[in-house]
C-alpha positions as CSV (number, residue, x, y, z in Angstrom):
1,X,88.0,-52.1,-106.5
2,X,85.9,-53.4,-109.7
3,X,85.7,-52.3,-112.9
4,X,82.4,-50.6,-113.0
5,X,83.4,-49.0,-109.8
6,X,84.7,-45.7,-111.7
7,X,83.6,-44.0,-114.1
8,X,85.1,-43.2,-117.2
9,X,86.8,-40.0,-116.9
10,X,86.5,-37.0,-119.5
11,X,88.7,-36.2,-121.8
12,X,91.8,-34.4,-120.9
13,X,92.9,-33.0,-123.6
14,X,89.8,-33.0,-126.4
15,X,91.0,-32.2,-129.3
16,X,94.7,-34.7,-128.9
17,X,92.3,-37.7,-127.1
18,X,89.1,-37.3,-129.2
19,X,90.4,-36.4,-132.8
20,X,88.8,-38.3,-135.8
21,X,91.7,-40.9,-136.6
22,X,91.6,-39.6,-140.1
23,X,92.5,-35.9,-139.2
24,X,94.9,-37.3,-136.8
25,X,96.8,-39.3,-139.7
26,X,96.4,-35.6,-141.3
27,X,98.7,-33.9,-138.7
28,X,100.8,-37.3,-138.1
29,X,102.3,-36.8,-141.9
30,X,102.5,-33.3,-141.7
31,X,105.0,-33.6,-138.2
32,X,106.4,-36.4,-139.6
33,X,107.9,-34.3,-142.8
34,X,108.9,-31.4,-140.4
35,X,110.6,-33.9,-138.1
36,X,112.5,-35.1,-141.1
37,X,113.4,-31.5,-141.9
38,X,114.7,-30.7,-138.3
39,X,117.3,-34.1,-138.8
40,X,118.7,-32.7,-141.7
41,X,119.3,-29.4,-140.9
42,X,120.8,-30.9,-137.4
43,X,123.3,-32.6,-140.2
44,X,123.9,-35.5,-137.9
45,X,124.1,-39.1,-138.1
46,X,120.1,-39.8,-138.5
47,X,120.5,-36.7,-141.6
48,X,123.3,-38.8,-143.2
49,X,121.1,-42.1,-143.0
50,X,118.2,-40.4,-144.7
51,X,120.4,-38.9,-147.7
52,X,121.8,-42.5,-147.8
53,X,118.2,-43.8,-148.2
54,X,117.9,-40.9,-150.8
55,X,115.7,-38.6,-148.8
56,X,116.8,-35.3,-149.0
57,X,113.5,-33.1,-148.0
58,X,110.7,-34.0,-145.6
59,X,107.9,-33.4,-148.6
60,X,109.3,-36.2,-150.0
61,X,108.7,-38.7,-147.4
62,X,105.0,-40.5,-146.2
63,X,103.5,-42.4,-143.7
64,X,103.0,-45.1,-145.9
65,X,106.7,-45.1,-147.0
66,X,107.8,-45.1,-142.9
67,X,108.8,-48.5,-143.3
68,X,111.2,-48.3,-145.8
69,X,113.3,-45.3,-143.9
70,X,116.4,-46.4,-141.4
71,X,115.9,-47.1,-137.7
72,X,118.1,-46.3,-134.9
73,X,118.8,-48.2,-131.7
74,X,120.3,-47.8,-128.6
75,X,124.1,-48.5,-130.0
76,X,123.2,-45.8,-132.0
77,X,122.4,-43.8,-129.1
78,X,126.0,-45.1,-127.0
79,X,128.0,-44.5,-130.2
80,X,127.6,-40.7,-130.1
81,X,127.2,-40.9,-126.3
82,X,126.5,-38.4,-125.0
83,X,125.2,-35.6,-127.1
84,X,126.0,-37.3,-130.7
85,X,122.4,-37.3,-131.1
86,X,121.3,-34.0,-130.3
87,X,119.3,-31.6,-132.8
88,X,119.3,-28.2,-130.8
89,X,122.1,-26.0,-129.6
90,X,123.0,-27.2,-126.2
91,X,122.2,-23.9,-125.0
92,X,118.6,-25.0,-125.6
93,X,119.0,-27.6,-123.5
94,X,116.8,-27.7,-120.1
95,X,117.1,-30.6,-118.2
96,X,118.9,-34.1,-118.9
97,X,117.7,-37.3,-118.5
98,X,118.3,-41.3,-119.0
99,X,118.8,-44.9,-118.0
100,X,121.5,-47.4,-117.0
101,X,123.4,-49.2,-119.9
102,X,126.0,-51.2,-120.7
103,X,129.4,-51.1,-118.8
104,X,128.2,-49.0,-116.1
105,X,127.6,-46.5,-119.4
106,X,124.2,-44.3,-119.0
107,X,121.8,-43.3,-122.1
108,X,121.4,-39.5,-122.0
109,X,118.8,-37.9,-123.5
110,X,118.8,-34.0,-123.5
111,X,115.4,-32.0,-123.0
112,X,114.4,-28.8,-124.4
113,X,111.6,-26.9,-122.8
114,X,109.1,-27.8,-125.3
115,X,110.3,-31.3,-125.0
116,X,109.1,-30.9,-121.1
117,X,105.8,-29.0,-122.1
118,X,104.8,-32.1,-124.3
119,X,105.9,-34.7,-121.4
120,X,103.8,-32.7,-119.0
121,X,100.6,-32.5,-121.6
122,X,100.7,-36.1,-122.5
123,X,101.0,-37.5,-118.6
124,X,98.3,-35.5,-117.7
125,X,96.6,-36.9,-119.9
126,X,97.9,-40.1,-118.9
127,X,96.8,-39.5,-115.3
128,X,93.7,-38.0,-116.5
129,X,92.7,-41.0,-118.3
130,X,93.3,-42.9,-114.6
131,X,90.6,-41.1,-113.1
132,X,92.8,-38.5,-111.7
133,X,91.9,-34.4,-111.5
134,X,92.5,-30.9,-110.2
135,X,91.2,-32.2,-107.0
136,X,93.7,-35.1,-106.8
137,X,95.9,-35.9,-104.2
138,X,98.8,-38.0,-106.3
139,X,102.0,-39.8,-104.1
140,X,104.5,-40.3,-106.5
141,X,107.0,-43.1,-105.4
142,X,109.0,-43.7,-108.4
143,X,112.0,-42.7,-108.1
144,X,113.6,-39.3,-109.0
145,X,117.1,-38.6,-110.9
146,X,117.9,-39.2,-114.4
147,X,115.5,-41.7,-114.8
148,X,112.3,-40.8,-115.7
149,X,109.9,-42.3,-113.5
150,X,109.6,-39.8,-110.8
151,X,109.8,-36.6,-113.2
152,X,107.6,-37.1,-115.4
153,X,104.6,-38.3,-113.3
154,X,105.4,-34.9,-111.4
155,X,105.6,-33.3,-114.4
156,X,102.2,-34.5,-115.7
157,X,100.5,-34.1,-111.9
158,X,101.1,-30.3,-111.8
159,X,99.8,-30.1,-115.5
160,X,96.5,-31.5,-114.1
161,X,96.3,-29.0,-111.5
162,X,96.7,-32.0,-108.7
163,X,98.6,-31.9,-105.7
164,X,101.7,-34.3,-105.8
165,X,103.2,-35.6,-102.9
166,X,107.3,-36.1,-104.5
167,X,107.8,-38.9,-102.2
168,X,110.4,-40.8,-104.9
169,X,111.1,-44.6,-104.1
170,X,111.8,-46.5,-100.6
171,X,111.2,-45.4,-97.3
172,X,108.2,-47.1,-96.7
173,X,107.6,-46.7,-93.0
174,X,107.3,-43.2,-94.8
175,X,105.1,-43.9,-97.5
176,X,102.9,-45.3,-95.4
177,X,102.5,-42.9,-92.9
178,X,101.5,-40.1,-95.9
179,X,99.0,-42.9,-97.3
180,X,97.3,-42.6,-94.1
181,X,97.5,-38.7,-93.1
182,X,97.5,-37.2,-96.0
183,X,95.0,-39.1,-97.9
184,X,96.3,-39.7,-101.5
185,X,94.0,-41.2,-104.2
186,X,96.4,-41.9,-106.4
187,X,99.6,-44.2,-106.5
188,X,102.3,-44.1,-109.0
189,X,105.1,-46.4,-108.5
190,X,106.5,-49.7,-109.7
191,X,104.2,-52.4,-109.7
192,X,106.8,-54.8,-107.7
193,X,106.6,-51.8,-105.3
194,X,102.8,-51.9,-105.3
195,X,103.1,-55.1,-103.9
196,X,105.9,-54.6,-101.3
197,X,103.6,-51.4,-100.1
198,X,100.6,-53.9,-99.8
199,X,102.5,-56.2,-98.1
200,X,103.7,-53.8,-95.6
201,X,100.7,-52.8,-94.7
202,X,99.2,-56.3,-94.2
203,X,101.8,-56.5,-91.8
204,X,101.3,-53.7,-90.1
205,X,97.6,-54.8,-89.6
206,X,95.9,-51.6,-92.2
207,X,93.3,-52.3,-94.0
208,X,93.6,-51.2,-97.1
209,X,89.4,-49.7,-97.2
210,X,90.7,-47.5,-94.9
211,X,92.6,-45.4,-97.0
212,X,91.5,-43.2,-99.8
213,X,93.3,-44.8,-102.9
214,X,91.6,-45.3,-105.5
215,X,93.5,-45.8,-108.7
216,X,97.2,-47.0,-109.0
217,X,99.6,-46.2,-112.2
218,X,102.2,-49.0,-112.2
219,X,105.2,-48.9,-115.0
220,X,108.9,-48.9,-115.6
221,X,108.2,-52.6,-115.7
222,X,106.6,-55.5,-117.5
223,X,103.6,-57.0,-115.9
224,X,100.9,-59.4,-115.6
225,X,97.4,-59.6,-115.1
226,X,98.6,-62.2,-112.1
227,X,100.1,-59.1,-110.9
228,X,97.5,-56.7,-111.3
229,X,95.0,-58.9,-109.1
230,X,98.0,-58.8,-106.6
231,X,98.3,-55.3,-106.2
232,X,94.3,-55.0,-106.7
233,X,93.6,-57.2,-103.6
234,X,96.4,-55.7,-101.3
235,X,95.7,-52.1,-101.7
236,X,91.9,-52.3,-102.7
237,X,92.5,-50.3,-106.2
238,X,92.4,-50.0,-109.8
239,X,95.7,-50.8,-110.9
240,X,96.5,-49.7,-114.3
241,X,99.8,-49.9,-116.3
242,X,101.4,-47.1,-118.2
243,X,104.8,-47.1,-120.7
244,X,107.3,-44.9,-121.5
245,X,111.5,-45.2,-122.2
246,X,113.8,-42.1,-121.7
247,X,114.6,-42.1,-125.3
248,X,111.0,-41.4,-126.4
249,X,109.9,-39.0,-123.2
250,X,109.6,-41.1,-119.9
251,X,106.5,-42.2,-118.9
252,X,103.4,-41.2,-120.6
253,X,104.3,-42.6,-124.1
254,X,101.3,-44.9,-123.6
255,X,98.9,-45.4,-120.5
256,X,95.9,-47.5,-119.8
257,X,92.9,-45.7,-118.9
258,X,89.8,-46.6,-117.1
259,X,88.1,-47.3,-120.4
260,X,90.6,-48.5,-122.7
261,X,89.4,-52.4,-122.5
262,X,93.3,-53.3,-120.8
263,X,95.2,-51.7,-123.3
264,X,97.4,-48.2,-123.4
265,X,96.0,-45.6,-125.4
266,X,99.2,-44.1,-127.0
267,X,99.6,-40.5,-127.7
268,X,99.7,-40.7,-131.2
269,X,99.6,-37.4,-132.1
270,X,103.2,-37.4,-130.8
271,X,104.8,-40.4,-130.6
272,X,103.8,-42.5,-134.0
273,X,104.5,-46.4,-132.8
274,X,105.1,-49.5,-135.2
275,X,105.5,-52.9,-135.0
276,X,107.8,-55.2,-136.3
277,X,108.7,-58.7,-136.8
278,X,112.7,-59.5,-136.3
279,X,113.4,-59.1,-140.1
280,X,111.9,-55.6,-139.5
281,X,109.1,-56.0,-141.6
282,X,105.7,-54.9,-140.0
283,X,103.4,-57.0,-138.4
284,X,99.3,-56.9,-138.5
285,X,97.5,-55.6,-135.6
286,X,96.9,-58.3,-132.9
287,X,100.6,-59.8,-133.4
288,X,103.5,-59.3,-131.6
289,X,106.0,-57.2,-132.7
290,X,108.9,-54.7,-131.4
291,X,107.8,-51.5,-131.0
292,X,109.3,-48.9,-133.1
293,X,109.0,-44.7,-132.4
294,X,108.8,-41.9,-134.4
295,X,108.9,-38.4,-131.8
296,X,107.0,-36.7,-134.3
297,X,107.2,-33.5,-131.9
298,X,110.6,-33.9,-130.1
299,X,113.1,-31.3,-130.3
300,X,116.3,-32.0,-128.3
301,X,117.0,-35.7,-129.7
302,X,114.5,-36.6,-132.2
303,X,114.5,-40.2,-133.9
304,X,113.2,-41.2,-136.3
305,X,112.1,-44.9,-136.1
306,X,113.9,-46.5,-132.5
307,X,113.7,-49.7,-132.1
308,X,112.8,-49.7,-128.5
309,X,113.4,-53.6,-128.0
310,X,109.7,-54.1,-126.9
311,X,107.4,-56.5,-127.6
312,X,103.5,-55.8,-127.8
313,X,100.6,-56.0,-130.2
314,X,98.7,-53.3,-131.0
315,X,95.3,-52.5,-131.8
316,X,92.8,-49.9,-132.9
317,X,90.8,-47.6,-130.6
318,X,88.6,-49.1,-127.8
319,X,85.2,-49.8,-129.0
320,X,82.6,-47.2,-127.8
321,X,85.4,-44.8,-126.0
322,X,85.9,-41.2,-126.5
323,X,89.1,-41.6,-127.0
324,X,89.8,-42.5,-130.8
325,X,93.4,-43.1,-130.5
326,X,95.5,-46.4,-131.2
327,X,96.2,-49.0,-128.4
328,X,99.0,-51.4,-127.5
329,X,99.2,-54.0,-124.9
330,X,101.1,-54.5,-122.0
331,X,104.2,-55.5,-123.0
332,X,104.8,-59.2,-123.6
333,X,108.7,-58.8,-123.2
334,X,111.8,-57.6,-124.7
335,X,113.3,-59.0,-127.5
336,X,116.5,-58.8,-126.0
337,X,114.7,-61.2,-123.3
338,X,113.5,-63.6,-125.2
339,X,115.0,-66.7,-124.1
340,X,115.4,-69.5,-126.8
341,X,115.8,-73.0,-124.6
342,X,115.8,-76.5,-126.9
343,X,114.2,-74.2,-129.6
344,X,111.7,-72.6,-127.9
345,X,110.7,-69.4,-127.8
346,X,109.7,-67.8,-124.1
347,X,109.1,-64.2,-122.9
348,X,109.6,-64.0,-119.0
349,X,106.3,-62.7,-118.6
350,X,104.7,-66.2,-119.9
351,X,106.1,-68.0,-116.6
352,X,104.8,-65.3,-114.3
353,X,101.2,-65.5,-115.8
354,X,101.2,-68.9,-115.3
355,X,102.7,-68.7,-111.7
356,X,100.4,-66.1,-110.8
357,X,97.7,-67.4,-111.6
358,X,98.0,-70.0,-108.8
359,X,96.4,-68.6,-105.8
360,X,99.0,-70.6,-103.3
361,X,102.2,-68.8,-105.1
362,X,103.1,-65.1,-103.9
363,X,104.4,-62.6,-106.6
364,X,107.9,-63.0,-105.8
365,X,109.8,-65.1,-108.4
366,X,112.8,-65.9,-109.9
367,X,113.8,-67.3,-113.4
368,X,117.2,-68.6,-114.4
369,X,118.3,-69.0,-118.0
370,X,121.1,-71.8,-116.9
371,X,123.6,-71.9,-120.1
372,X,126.5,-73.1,-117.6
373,X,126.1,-76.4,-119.6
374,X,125.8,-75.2,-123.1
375,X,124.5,-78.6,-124.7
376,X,122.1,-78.9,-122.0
377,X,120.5,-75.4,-121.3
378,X,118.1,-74.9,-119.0
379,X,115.0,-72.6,-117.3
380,X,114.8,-72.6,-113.7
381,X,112.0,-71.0,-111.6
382,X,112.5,-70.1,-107.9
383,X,108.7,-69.7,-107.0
384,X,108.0,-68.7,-103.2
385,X,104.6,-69.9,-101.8
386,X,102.0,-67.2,-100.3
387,X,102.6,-69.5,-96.9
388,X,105.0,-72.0,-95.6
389,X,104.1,-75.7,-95.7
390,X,106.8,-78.3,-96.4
391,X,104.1,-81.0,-96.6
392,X,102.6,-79.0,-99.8
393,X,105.7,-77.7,-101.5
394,X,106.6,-81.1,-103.5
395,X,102.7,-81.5,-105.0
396,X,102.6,-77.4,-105.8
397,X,106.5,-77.9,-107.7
398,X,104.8,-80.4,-109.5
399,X,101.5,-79.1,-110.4
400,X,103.8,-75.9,-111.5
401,X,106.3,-77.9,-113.6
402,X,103.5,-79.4,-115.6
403,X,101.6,-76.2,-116.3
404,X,104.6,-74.8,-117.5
405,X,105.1,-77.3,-119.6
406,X,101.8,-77.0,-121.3
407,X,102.0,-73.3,-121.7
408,X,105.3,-73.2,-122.6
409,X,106.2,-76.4,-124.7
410,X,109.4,-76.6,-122.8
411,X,110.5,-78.3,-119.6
412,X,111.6,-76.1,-116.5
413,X,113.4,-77.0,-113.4
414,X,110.6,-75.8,-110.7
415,X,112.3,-75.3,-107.3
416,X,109.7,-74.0,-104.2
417,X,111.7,-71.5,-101.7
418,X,110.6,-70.5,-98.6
419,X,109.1,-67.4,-98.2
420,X,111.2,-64.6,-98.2
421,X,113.9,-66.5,-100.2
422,X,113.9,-64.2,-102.9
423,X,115.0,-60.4,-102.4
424,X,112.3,-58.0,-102.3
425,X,113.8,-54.3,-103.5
426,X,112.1,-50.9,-102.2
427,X,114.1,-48.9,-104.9
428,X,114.1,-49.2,-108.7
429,X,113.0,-52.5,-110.8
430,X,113.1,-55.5,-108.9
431,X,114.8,-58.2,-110.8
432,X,113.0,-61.6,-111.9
433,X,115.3,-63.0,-114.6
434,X,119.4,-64.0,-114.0
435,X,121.2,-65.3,-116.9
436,X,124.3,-67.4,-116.4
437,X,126.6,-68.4,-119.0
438,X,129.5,-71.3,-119.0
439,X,132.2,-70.9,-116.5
440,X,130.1,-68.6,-114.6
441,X,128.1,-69.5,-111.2
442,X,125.0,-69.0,-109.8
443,X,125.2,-66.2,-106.9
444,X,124.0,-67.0,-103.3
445,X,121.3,-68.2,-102.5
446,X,121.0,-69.9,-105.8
447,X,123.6,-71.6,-106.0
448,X,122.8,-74.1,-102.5
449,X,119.3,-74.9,-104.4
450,X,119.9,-75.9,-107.8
């Protein structure tokens, strides 16, 4: 599907997507000072921070003065697991959701039911912006549980007025048989799932212009525009990529739309977004930065400032579009990602653009940080070519090695696998980077091809 296949859709939500960015800033400051006044009352650990940094009233505090205020991360949020951080009786509490951290130890983040009503308003708009309306068909094939995924695209579907088909993650056979009999035109999943879907029905001999997709939403992790023409060509659609974390709301924190130029319009009007460099200064538009969140509208947990550990850029409204609000780009990496090899600097997502971006190598990938040698650490890249042919595989390791090189500044041990060497997953993210420190080894299959 192309571009100017679609039209850009309306507006879902006028007066939140279309507001002049100057009134916006208006309403911005003035939720931003009663955000600050719902922390202290709460009398928790973000109140004590603030009366440390000698605010003691939201009056006193301004947008322009954001970045001198404290941030919290997500220690903060496993310190006082798992309601240390709640604002709200816990009577007030609806739902509960989260993600996996350390030591087996989740990250909960309680829901009020106006904390719900603004997930469902800003992924509909979210899906809006994707083409999708009240006459919709949406198959929603993120998973559902505490995390997010699932939820909140259902959430945001019934908002619309669409008809969601709950299918959560896996059973594919499944999937594929409600792809072709009950007609969906929208996909929300994964976009490592988008692929596996595509794959499956290449195999199965389906073309994919005989279904009635139109438009795929893809998040809950990074990706490419390698992998965007992937899923593009295997399932004939617009694939576009959308953001969210549990701490903030789930999905719909930020979402490309049909005429945001590939970037995510982020609802501003409720989630205020920074970006900063590592000494946590902020950064101009255009340069990368962690994102930082302000839940200008949150109830249950509020925070003020998290450092979500995301790297973008971000950018003003797209040129010519109705919708006036501020953009950021598909995430570059995490900084917690970031791999530093002989000095160098290099985001995960920089070695799948430039394996993608050769035809002969399939999306499936991947990369070792090797720090068993600590004096001599290393990148290696598992790369899996779209066919088998052991009489290419030496000049495509090469031709790979040196266009890493070049992109990257760095050397990286390029290894060619056959195909189906690395594991495909049908449920949650699938997993392209393995670190392994000294006196550890590298798990099978690995470990036989270094």
């Amino acid at each position: 599907m192309t571009t100017d296949s679609l039209t850009p859709p309306p507006l879902v939500d006028p007066d939140a997507e279309g507001c002049p960015p100057e009134q916006r800033r208006d309403l911005q400051q003035r939720r931003l000072r009663e955000l600050v006044d719902r922390l202290l009352r709460a009398d928790g650990e973000q109140a004590g921070r603030l009366r440390t940094a000698g605010v003691t009233a939201g009056a006193e505090v301004t947008l322009d003065d954001l970045a001198k205020l404290p941030t919290v991360t997500k220690p903060d949020l496993w310190a006082h697991y798992p309601w240390g951080l709640l604002a709200v009786p816990r009577a007030d509490v609806v739902c509960i959701h989260g993600s996996s951290g350390t030591s087996g130890r989740p990250t909960l983040v309680p829901y009020t039911a106006a904390d719900v009503a603004i997930w469902a308003d800003v992924m509909a708009r979210a899906l809006g912006g994707a083409g999708a309306t009240r006459n919709s068909v949406i198959q929603v094939a993120y998973g559902y549980g505490l995390f997010t995924g699932g939820q909140g695209v259902h959430h945001g579907g019934l908002r619309l007025g669409a008809t969601v088909l709950p299918m959560s993650a896996g059973m594919t056979d499944r999937q594929l048989r409600v792809l072709a009999d009950l007609r969906p035109d929208v996909l929300c999943c994964t976009p490592s799932y988008a692929i596996y879907l595509g794959e499956a029905l290449r195999a199965a001999g389906t073309d994919p212009a005989s279904l009635s997709l139109r438009v795929g939403v893809h998040g809950a992790e990074p990706w490419t525009e390698g992998m965007r023409q992937q899923i593009e060509s295997l399932l004939g659609i617009r694939a576009l990529d959308i953001y969210g974390l549990s701490e903030i709301i789930g999905p719909g924190v930020a979402c490309e739309s049909l005429d945001s130029a590939g970037l995510l319009n982020v609802a501003e009007d409720h989630f205020y977004v920074e970006a900063i460099d590592a000494s946590g200064h902020p950064v101009p538009d255009g340069t990368p930065g962690e994102l930082v969140f302000t839940t200008l509208t949150k109830t249950g947990m509020p925070l003020l400032r998290y450092r979500s550990g995301d790297v973008a850029t971000l950018a003003g409204p797209a040129a010519g579009s109705p919708r006036t609000l501020r953009r950021m780009s598909k995430l570059l990496g995490r900084a917690d990602d970031m791999l530093v090899v002989r000095g160098v600097n290099v985001f995960p997502t920089e070695i799948e653009a430039v394996l993608l971006a050769d035809e002969r190598v399939s999306p499936h990938y991947l990369i070792v940080e090797d720090r068993r040698v600590p004096a001599r650490a290393e990148l290696r890249v598992f790369a899996e070519p779209m066919s088998a042919d052991p009489a290419t595989a030496e000049a495509l390791r090469a031709e790979l090695t040196n266009a890493l090189r070049e992109r990257l500044g760095v050397g990286c041990a390029v290894r060619v696998v056959e195909p189906g060497t690395v594991p495909r997953t049908e449920v949650g993210k699938a997993r392209r980077l393995l670190r392994v420190a000294e006196g550890e080894e590298l798990p099978t299959p690995w470990n036989s091809l270094t």
